[in-house]
C-alpha positions in Angstrom: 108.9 244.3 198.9 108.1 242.8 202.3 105.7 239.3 202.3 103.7 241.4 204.9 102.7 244.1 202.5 100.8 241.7 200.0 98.4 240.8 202.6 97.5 244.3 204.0 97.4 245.4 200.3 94.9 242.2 199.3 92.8 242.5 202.5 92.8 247.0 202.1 91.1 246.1 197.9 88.8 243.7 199.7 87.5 245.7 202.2 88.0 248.7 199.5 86.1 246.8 196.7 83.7 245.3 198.8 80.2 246.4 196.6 81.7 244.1 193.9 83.3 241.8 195.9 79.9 240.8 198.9 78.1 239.4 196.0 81.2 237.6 194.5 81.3 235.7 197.7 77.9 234.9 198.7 77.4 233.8 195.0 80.7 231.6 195.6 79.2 230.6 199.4 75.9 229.4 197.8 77.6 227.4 195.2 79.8 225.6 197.7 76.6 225.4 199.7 74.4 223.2 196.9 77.4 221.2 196.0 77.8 219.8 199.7 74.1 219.5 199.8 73.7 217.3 196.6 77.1 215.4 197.2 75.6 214.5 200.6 72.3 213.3 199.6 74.2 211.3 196.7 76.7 209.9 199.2 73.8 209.1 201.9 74.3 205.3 202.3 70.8 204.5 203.0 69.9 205.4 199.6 71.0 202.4 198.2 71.5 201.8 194.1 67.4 203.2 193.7 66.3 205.5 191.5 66.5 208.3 193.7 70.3 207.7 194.0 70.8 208.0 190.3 68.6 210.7 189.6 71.1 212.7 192.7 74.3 212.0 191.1 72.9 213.6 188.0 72.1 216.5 190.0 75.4 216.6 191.6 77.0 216.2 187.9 74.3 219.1 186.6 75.4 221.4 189.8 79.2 220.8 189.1 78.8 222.3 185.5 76.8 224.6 186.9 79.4 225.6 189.5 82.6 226.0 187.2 80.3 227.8 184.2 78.7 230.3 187.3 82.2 231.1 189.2 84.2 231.8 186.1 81.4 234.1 184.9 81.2 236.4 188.4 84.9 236.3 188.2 85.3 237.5 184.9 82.8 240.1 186.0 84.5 241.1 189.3 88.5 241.3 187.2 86.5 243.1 184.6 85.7 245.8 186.9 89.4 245.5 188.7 91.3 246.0 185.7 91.4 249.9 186.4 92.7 249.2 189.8 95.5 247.3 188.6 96.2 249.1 185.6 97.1 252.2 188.2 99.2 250.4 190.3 101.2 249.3 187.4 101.6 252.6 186.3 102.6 253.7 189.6 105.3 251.3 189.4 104.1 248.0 190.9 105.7 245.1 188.5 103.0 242.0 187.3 105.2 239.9 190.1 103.9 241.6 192.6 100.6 242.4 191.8 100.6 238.2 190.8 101.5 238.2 194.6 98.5 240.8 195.6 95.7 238.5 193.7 97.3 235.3 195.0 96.7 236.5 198.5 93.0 238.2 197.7 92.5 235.0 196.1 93.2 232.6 198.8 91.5 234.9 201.5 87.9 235.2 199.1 88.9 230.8 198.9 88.9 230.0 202.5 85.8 232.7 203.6 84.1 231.2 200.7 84.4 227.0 201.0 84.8 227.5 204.9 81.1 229.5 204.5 79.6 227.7 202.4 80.8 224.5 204.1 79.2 225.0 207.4 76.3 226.2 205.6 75.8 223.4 203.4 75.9 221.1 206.5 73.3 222.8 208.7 70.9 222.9 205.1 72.0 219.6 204.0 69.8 218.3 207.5 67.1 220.7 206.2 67.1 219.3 202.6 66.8 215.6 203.7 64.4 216.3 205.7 62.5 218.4 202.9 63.4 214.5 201.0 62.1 212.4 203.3 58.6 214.3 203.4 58.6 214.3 199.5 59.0 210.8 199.4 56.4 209.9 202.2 59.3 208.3 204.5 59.0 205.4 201.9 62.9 205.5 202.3 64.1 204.7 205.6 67.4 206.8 205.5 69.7 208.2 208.4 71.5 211.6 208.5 75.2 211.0 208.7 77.8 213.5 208.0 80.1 212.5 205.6 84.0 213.0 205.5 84.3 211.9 201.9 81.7 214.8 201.4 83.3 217.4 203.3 87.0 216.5 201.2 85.3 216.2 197.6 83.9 219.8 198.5 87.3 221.5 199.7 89.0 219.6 196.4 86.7 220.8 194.0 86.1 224.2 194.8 90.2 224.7 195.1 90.5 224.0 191.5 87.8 225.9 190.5 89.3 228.8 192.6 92.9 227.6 191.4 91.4 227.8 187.5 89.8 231.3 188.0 93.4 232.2 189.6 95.1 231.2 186.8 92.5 233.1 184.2 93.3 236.1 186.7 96.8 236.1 186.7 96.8 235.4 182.4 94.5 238.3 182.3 96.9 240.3 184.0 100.2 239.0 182.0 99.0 239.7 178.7 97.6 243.3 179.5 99.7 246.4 179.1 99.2 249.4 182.1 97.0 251.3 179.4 95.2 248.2 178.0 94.2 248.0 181.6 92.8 251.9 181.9 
C-alpha cells in the first residue's frame, strides 16, 4: 500500500469518528493545559524554596497521576468503541500492519492538535492563573511572569509518552484480537 493512503485513511476515521473523538481531544487539550499551568507556577523563579513552592510541585506530581490515570481511561473508551471499525477492515482484508500504520498516523495527528492546543492554551491561562495567585496571596509574594522553556520541553516530553503508552496499549489491543473478537 502507498505511505499516502494511511494518512487520508487516519484523517477520513477522524473526521468520520469525530462525536467520539471532539471530546477525546478537548479532554487531552485540558490535560496538557493544567500540566503547563502547574509546571509553570512550580518552575516560577520568584517563588523561591517557600511553602507555596512545595505545596505546587505536589500539585504538579498530583496532576501528572492524574494525567496518565485520565488519558488511558478516555482512550480505552474511544478503542472501545473503534474496535468494530477495525474489526471490518480486517475482515475486508486490511492486515494488523497496516492498520498498526492507520492508528500510528491517527495517533500522531490527535498528538500534535492535542499538546500544540493545549500548549498555547496553557500559556495564555498560565498568566491568568498567576494572576488569580498573586490576588490569593495579597501580592505578599513579589513574583514575575516569565515564560519558561524548561516548561514548554517538560510538557511536549511528557505528554509524548503518555500518548506513546496509550499507542502502544492500542496497537496490543489490536495484535491480540481476532477480526470477530473485534465485531
Amino acid at each position: 500500500m502507498s505511505s499516502s493512503i494511511y494518512g487520508k485513511l487516519a484523517l477520513t476515521n477522524l473526521k468520520n469518528n469525530r462525536k467520539t473523538y471532539i471530546p477525546y481531544i478537548l479532554t487531552a487539550v485540558l490535560t496538557v493545559m493544567m500540566y503547563y499551568i502547574m509546571d509553570a507556577l512550580s518552575r516560577n523563579s520568584a517563588i523561591g524554596d517557600s511553602n507555596l513552592h512545595m505545596i505546587l510541585v505536589y500539585a504538579r506530581a498530583v496532576i501528572i497521576i492524574f494525567s496518565v490515570i485520565f488519558l488511558f481511561y478516555t482512550n480505552s473508551f474511544l478503542i472501545k468503541r473503534r474496535k468494530k471499525e477495525i474489526g471490518v477492515y480486517n475482515i475486508l482484508g486490511m492486515g494488523k500492519r497496516h492498520i498498526a500504520r492507520m492508528l500510528i498516523v491517527e495517533t500522531g495527528v490527535t498528538t500534535a492538535v492535542t499538546i500544540g492546543a493545549g500548549i498555547i492554551f496553557g500559556i495564555i491561562f498560565s498568566k491568568l492563573m498567576y494572576l488569580i495567585l498573586l490576588r490569593i496571596l495579597n501580592y505578599d509574594i513579589r513574583m514575575d511572569f516569565e515564560f519558561a522553556m524548561d516548561t514548554l520541553i517538560y510538557t511536549v516530553v511528557f505528554f509524548l509518552v503518555i500518548f506513546c503508552m496509550t499507542l502502544v496499549y492500542n496497537l496490543f489491543q489490536i495484535q491480540l484480537a481476532n477480526p470477530i473478537e473485534l465485531l
